[in-house]
C-alpha positions in Angstrom: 0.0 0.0 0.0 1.1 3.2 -1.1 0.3 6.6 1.1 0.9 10.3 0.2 0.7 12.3 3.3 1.6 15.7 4.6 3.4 16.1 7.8 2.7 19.4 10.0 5.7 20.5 12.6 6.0 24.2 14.3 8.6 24.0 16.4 10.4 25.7 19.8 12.5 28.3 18.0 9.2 30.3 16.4 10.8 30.3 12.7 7.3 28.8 11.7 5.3 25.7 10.0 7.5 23.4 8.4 5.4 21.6 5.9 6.3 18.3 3.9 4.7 16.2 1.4 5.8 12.3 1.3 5.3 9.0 0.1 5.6 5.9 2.1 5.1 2.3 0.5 4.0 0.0 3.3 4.1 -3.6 3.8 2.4 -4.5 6.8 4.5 -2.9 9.7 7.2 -1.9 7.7 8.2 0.9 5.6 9.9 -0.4 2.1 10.3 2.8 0.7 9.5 7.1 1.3 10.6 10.1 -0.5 10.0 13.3 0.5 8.3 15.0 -2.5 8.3 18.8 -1.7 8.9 21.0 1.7 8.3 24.1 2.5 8.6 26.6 5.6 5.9 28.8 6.1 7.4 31.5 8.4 5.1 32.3 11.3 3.9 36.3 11.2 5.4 38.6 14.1 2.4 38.8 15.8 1.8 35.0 15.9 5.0 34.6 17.3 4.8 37.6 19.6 1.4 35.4 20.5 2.8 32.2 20.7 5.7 33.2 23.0 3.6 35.0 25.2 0.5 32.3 26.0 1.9 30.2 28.3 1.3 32.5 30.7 -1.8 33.9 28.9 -5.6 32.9 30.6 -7.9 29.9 29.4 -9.7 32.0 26.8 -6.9 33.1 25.3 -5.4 29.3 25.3 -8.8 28.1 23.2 -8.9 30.9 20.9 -5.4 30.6 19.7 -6.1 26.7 19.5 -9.1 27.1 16.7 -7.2 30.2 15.4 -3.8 28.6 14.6 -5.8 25.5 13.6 -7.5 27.9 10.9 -4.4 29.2 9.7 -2.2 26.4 9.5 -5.2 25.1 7.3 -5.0 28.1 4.9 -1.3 27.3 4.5 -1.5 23.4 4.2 -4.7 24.7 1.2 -1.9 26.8 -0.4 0.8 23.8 0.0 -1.9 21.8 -1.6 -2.7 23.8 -4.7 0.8 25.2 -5.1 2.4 21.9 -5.5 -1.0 19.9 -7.3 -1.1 17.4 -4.3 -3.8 15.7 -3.0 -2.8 13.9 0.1 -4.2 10.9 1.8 -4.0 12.4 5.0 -2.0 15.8 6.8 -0.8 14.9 10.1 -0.1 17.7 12.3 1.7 18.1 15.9 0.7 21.5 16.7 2.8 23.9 18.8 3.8 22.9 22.3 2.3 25.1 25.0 2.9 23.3 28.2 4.9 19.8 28.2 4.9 18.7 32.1 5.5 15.0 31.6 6.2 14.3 35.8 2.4 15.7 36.0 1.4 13.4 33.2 -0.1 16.0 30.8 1.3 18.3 27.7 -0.9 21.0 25.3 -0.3 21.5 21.7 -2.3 24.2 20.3 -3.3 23.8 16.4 -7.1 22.4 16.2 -6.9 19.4 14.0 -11.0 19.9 12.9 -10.3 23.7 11.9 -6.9 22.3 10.0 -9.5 19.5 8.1 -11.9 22.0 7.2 -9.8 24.5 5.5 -7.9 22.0 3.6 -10.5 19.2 3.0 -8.2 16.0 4.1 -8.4 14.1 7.2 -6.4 15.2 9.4 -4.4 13.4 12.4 -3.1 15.7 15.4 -2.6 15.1 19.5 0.2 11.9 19.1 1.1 13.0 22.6 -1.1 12.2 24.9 -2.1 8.6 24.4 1.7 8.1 25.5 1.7 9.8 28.5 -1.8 8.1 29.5 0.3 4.8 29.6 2.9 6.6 31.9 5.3 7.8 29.1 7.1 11.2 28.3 4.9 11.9 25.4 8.1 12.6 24.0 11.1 12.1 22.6 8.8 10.5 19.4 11.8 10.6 16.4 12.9 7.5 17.4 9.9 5.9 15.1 11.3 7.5 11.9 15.0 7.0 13.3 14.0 3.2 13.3 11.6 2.9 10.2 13.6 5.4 8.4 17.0 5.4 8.9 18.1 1.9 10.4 21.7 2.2 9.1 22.8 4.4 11.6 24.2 4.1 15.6 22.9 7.4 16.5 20.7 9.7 15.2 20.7 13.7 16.6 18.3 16.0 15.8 19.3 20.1 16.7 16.2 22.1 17.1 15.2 24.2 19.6 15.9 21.2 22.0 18.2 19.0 20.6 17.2 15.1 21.1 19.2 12.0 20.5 18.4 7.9 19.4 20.7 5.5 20.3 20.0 1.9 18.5 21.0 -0.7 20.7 20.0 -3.7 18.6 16.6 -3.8 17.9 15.6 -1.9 20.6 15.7 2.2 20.5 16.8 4.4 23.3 16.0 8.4 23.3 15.9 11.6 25.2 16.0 15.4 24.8 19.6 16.4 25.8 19.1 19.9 26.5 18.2 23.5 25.0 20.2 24.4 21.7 18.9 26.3 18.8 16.2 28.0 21.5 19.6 29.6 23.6 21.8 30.2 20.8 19.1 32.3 18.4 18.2 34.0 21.4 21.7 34.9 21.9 22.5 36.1 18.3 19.0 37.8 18.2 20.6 40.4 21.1 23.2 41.4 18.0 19.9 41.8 16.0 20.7 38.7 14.1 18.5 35.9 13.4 20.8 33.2 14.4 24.4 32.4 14.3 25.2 31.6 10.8 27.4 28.6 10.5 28.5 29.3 14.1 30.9 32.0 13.4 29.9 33.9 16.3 30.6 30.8 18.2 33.9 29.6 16.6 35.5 33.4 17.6 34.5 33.2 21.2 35.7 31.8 24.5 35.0 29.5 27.0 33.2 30.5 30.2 34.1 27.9 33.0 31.6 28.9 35.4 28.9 29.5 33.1 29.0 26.0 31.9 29.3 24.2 35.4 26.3 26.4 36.2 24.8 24.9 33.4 26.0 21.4 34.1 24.8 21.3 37.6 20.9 21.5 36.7 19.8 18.0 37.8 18.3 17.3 34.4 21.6 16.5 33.1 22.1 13.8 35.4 18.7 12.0 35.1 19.0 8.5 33.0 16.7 8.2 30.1 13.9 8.3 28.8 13.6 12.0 29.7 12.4 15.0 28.2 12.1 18.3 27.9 9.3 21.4 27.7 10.7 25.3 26.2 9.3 26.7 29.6 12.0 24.2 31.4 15.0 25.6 28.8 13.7 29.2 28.7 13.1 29.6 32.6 16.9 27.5 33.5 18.9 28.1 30.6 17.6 30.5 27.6 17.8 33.2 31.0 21.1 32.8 32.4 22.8 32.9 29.1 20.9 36.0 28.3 22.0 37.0 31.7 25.2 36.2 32.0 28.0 39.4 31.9 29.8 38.5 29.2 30.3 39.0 25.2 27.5 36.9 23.3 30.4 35.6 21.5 31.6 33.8 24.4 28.6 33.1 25.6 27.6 30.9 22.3 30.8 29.6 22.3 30.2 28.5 25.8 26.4 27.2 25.1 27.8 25.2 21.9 30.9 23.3 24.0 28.4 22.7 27.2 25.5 21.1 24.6 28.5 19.2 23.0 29.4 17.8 26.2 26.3 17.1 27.8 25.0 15.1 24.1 27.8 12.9 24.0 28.1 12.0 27.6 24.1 11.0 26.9 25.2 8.7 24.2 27.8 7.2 26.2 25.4 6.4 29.1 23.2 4.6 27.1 25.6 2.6 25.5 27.4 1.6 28.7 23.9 0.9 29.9 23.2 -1.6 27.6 26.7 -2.9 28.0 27.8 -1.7 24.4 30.9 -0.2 23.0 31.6 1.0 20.0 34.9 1.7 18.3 33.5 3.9 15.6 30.0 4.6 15.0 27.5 7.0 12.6 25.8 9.7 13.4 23.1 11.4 11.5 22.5 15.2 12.3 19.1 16.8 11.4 17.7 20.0 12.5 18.4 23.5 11.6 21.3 22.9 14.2 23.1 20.8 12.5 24.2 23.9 10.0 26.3 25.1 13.0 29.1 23.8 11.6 31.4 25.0 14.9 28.3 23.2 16.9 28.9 20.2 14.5 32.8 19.8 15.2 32.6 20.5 19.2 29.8 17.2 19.3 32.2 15.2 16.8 35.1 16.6 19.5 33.4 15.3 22.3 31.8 11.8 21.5 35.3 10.6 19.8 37.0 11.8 23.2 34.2 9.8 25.1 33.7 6.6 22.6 36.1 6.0 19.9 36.0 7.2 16.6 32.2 9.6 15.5 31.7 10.3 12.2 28.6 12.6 12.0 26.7 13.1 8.1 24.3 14.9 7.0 21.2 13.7 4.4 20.4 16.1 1.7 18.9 19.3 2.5 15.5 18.2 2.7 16.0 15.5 5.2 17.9 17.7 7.4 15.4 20.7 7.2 12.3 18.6 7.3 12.7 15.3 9.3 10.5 16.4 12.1 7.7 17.2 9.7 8.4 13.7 7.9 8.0 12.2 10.9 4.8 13.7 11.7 3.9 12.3 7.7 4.4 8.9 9.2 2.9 9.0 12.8 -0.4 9.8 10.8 0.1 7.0 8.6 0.8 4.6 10.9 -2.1 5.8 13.1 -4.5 5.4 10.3 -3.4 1.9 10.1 -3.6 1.2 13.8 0.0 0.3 13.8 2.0 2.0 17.1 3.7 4.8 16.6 5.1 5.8 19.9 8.1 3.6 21.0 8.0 2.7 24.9 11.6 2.2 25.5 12.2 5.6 24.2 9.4 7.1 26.3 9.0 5.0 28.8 5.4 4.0 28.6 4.3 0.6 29.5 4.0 -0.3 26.3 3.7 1.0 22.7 1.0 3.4 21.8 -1.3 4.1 18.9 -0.9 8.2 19.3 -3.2 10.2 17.3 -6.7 11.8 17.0 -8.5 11.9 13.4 -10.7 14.4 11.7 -12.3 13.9 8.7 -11.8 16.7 6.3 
C-alpha cells in the first residue's frame, strides 16, 4: 500500500510551519520505501510569534482561541501547499505547537485544532500523538525514534538540533532516546541580542571563548544527570537556561561559544550512558544530524570533538537538504500514517510508557 501524506511540525525556535509532502510504501508494519516529494517553511507572522511566545502564561480563553485560530491558519497554509504543489494527500498529520509539556504531571498541550486544519484543507487530518503516550505513563516525548528506526536503520545514532536538541541510540533492535538539553532556543536568542537571526554557521561561536563557570552552572541542573527516557518542555529551557545565558555578563560571543561546548558535552556523555547501559561499546560509530542545528558547523565539530573523546572514533553526516530541514515534519507524515493503520507509533523504551501506543486523534476533512 502506497500513502501520500503531509506532515505538520511548528517547532520551539518560532521560525514557523514546516510543511512536507511524502510518500511511504507500506508492507504491513514496515516501511519499504519514502521520499520526500516537496517541503516548505511557512514562516510564522510577528504577531503569531509575539502570541505564541507570550501564551503560556496567557488565561484559558486566550489558550482556546489561539487553538481554533492557529488550527485555521495552519489550514490556509497546508490549502496553499496543496494547490501550489498539485497534491492531494491521503492524509495531513499535524503536531501542533507545544504550549505546556509537564510530563512528571502526566499532561502536555499543543495548540493547532486538527477539525479547523481538516476544514480549510479538506483532508483528514491526524493531530494530538502525545497524549495517548503519557496516559500509559510515558514522556509523550522524545517520538523521532519511530522514523530513526523505520527510516533510517543504518545508523548508531541519530541527533536531531532544534530548539531542544534530542538523540536515538540503536541498541540492537531496541531504540533508546531523550531530549539532551536546549540548543537552537539559547543560541538564536543569543545572536538575536546582535539583531541577528541566528548564528550563521556558528561564526559567532567559533571566535569566542569559554566560560568555565557559566558552563558548570549549566552542568549542575539535575536534568543533566537524570538517565533516560527523559524530556524536555521550552518553559524548562527558557526559565533554567535561555535566562542565564541572556544574563550572564559577558560577550555573546563567548557566551555561544560556551552554550555550543556545554550542549557538546552534555550530548555525548548521553550517548555514552546509554551505550554503557546496555553494556555496548563502539569503536567507531555514525551519526546522523538533522535540525536546523546541524548547519552550525562549529556546533557540529565541538559534538564530533566530544563523542570521539568519550567513545572512539564519531563520524557525523548529514542527508540532503531536505531531510535535514524537514525530518521532524516527515515524521509527523508517518505518525499519521501509521495511526491510520492502527500500527503503534510511539516507542516505549524511548518514552518510557508501558507499552507502545497508537498516538493520534483523526478528523475527517
Amino acid at each position: 500500500m502506497k500513502y501520500t501524506a503531509i506532515g505538520l511540525m511548528s517547532g520551539s525556535s518560532l521560525d514557523g510551519l514546516d510543511i512536507a509532502a511524502c510518500t511511504f510504501e507500506m508492507d504491513g508494519d514496515k516501511v519499504v520505501g519514502w521520499a520526500l516529494l516537496q517541503g516548505e517553511t511557512q514562516p510564522f507572522p510577528e504577531a503569531w510569534q509575539e502570541r505564541l511566545r507570550r501564551l503560556p502564561e496567557s488565561d484559558a480563553r486566550s489558550l482556546a482561541s489561539a487553538h481554533s485560530e492557529l488550527g485555521r491558519w495552519m489550514g490556509q497554509c497546508v490549502a496553499d501547499f496543496m494547490q501550489r504543489h498539485a497534491l492531494r494527500p491521503d492524509l495531513v498529520a499535524s503536531h501542533g505547537h507545544t504550549i505546556f509539556h509537564f510530563p512528571a504531571e502526566r499532561f502536555t498541550t499543543q495548540i493547532g485544532d486538527g477539525a479547523a486544519i481538516a476544514a480549510a484543507c479538506g483532508c483528514p487530518v491526524v493531530c494530538d500523538f502525545r497524549t495517548g503516550d503519557m496516559a500509559l505513563g510515558g514522556q509523550g516525548a522524545p517520538l523521532a525514534p519511530l522514523a530513526d528506526r523505520m527510516l533510517f536503520p543504518d545508523y548508531d545514532v541519530l541527533l536531531n538540533v532544534g530548539g531542544i536538541a534530542n538523540i536515538t541510540c540503536k541498541l540492537g533492535s531496541r531504540y533508546v532516546a531523550c531530549d539532551v538539553g536546549g540548543a537552537n532556543q539559547i543560541l538564536n536568542a543569543l545572536a538575536q541580542t546582535l539583531g541577528l537571526p541566528y548564528d550563521d554557521g556558528g561564526r559567532l561561536a567559533a571566535s569566542g571563548q569559554y566560560i568555565p563557570a557559566l558552563a558548570e552552572a549549566m552542568d549542575a541542573l539535575p536534568y543533566f544527570s537524570w538517565p533516560p527516557p527523559k524530556s524536555l518542555g521550552n518553559d524548562w529551557v527558557q526559565a533554567h537556561q535561555t535566562q542565564a545565558y541572556l544574563n550572564w555578563p559577558a560577550s555573546v560571543e563567548d557566551r555561544l561559544h560556551t552554550a555550543c561546548r556545554q550542549l557538546a558535552r552534555q550530548t555525548a556523555g548521553a550517548i555514552q550512558r546509554i551505550f554503557e547501559s546496555e553494556k555496548q561499546s563502539r569503536p567507531a560509530y555514525r551519526m546522523l544530524a538533522t535540525g536546523g542545528g546541524a548547519y552550525n558547523t562549529f556546533l557540529a565539530n565541538c559534538i564530533v570533538e566530544e563523542c570521539t573523546s568519550l567513545m572512539g572514533e564519531c563520524v557525523l553526516e548529514l542527508p540532503d537538504a531536505g531531510i535535514v530541514n524537514y525530518k521532524e515534519a516527515v515524521l509527523m507524515a508517518l505518525m499519521g500514517v501509521l495511526r491510520v493503520l492502527e500500527i503503534p507509533n510511539c516507542i516505549a523504551s524511548a518514552t518510557g510508557a508501558e507499552r507502545d501506543a497508537v498516538g493520534g486523534a483523526v478528523y475527517l476533512g
